[in-house]
Backbone bond lengths (Angstrom), bond angles and torsions (degrees), N, CA, C in turn:
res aa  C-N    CA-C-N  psi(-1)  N-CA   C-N-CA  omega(-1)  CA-C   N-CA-C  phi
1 X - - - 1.450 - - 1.525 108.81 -
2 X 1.500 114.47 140.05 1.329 105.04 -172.36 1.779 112.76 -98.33
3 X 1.201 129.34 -162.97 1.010 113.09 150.29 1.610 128.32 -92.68
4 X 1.316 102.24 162.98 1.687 99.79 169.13 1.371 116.45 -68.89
5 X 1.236 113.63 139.48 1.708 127.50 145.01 1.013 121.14 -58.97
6 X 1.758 120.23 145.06 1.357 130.54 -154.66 1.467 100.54 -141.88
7 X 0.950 120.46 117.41 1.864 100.02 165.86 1.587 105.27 -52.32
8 X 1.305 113.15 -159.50 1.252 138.18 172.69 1.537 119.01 -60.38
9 X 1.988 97.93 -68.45 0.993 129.52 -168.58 2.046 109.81 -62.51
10 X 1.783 93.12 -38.91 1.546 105.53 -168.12 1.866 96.24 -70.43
11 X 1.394 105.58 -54.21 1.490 101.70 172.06 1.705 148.22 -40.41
12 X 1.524 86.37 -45.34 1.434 103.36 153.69 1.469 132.94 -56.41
13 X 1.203 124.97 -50.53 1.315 165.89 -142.56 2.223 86.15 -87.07
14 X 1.531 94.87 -50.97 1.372 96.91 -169.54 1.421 111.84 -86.33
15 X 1.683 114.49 -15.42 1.199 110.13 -172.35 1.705 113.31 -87.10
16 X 1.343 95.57 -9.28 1.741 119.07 176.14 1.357 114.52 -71.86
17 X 1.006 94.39 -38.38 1.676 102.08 -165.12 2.136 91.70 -73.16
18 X 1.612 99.40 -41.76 1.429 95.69 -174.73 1.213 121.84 -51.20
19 X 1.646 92.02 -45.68 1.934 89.61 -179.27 1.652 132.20 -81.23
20 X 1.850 90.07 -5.32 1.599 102.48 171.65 1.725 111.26 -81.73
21 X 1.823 99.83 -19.91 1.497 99.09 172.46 1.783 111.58 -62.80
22 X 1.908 101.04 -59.94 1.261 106.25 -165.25 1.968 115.71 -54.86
23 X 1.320 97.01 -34.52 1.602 87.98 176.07 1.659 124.81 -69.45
24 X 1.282 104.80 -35.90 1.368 120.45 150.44 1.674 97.54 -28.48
25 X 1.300 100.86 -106.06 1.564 106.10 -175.01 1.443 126.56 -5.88
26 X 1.797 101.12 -46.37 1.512 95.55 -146.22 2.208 79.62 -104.61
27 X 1.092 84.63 11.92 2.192 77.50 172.90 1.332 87.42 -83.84
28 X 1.518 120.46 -31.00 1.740 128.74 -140.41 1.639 86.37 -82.77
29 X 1.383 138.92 -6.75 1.377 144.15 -116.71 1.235 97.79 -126.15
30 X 1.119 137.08 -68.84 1.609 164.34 -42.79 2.001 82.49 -110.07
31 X 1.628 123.90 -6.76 0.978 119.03 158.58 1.138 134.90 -68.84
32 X 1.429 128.13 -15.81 1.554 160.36 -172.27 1.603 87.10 -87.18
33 X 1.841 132.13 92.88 0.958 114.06 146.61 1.216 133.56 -48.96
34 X 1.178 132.46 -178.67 1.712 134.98 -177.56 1.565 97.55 -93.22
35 X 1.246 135.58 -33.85 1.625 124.75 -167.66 1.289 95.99 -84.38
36 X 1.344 131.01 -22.57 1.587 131.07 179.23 1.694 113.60 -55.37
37 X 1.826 104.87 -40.72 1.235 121.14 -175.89 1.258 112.68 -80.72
38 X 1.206 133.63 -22.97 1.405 155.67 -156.28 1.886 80.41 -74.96
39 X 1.410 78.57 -87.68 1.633 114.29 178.20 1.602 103.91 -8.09
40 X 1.162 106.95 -70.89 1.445 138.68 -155.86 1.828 107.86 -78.53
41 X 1.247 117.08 -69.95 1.275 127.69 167.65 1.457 124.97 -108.86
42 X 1.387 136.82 13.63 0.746 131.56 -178.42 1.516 144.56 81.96
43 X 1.142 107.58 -9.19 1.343 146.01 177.16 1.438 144.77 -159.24
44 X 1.267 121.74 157.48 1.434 110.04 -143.48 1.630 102.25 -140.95
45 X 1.589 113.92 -173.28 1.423 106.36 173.29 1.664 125.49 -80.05
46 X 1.371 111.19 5.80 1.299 122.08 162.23 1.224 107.19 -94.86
47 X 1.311 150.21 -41.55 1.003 136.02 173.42 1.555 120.23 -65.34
48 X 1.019 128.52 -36.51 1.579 142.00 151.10 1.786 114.45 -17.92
49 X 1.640 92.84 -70.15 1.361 107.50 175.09 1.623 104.32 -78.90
50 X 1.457 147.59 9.01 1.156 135.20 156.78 1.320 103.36 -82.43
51 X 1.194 120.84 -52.98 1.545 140.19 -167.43 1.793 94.38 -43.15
52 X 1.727 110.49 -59.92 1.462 100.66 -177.32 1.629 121.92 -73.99
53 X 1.156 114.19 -24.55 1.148 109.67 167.22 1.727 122.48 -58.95
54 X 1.436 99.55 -24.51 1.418 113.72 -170.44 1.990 88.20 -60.72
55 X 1.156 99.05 -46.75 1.786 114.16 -151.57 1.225 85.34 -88.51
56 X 1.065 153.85 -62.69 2.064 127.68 156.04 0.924 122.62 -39.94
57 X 1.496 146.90 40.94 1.412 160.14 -156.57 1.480 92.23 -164.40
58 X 1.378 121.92 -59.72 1.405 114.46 -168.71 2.073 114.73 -69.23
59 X 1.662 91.15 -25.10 1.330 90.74 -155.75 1.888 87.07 -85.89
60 X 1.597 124.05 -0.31 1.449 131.07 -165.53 1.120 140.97 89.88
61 X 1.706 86.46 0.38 2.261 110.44 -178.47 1.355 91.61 -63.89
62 X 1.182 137.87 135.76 1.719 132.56 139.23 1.639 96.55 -85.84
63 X 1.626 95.11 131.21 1.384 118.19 -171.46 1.766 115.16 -128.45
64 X 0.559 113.28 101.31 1.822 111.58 -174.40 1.491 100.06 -63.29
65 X 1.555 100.51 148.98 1.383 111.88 -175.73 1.511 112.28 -57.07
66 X 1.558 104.38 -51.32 1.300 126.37 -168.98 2.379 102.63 -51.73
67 X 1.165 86.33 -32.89 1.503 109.68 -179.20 1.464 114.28 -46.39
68 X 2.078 98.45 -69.04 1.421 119.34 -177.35 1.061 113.70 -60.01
69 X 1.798 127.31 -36.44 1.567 135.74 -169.17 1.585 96.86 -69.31
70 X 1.187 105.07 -35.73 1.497 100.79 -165.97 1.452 118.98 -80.51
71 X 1.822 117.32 -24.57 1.334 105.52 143.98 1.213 135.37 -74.45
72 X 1.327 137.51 -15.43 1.518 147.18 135.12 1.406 113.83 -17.91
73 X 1.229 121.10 -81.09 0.849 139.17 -173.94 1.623 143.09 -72.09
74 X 1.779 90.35 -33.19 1.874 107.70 146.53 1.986 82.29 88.24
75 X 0.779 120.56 5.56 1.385 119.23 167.29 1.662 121.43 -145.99
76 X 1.344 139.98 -173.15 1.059 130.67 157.80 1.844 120.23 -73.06
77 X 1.426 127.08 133.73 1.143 112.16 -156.03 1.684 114.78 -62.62
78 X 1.294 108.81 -36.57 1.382 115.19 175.18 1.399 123.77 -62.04
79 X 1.463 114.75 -19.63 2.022 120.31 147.61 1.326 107.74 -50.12
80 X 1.516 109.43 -66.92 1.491 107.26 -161.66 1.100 120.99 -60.78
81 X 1.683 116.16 -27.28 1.734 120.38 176.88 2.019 101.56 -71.20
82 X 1.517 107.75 -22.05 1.417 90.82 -167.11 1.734 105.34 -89.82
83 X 1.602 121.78 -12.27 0.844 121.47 -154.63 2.027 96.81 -114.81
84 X 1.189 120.91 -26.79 1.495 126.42 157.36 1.518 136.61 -132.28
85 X 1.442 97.37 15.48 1.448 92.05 -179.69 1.978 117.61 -86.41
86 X 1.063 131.30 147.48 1.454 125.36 -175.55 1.701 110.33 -117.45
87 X 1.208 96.12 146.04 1.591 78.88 -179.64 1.290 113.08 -84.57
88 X 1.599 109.78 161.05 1.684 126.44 -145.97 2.319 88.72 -85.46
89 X 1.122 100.73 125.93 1.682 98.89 153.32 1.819 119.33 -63.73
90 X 1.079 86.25 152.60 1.622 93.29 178.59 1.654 117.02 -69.51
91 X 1.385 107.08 -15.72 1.648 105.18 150.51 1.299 139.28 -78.37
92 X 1.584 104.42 -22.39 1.538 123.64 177.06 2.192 93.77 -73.12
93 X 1.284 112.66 -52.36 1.343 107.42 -165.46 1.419 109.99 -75.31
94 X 1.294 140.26 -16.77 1.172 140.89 132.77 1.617 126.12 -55.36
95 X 0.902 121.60 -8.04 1.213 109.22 -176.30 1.709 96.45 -99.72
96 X 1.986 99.67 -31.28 1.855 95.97 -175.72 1.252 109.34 -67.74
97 X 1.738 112.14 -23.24 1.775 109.29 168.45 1.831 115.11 -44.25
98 X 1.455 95.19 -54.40 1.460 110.49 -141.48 2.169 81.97 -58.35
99 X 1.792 92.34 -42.98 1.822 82.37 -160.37 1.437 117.20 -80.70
100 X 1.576 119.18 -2.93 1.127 121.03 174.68 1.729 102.74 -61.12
101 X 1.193 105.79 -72.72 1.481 115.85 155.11 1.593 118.87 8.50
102 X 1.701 98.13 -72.71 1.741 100.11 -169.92 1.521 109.59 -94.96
103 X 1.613 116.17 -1.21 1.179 109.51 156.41 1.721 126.64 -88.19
104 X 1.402 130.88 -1.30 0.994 136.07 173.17 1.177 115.75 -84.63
105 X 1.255 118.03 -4.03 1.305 109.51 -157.64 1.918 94.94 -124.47
């Protein structure tokens, strides 16, 4: 089976909805630290909100970081670190060494 064809417009349209799902999700989350995701997939809810800021840069928006995290995140980021963030074990911060590592490369 192949895949479907998309126009432009239909593709877009669907890939929006994905990332309006996934942030959804990961507000729905707020138990899912960020070094867990790091850890795990490689990326996190700061990188999310870099990623769009990256893509308000291309389209000519100047977007402050503090800006993008905060639609990420549905709050200001420094709430959400005070209100769910945990501090990282010394196995969790070794392990974000080890995967920073095999994701740079």
């Amino acid at each position: 089976m192949s895949k479907p064809e998309f126009d432009e417009a239909t593709t877009q349209a669907l890939e929006a909805a994905a990332f309006r799902a996934l942030v959804a999700h990961l507000r729905g989350r707020p138990d899912v630290q960020n070094i867990d995701m790091m850890n795990l997939a490689g990326f996190c809810r700061n990188c999310l909100s870099r990623w769009y800021r990256e893509a308000a840069e291309a389209k000519g928006i100047t977007l402050a970081d503090a800006d993008a995290r905060e639609i990420i995140y549905g709050m200001p980021y420094k709430e959400w670190q005070a209100q769910n963030q945990t501090p990282a074990s010394a196995e969790k911060q070794a392990e974000f060494v080890k995967a920073i590592a095999q994701h740079n490369h």
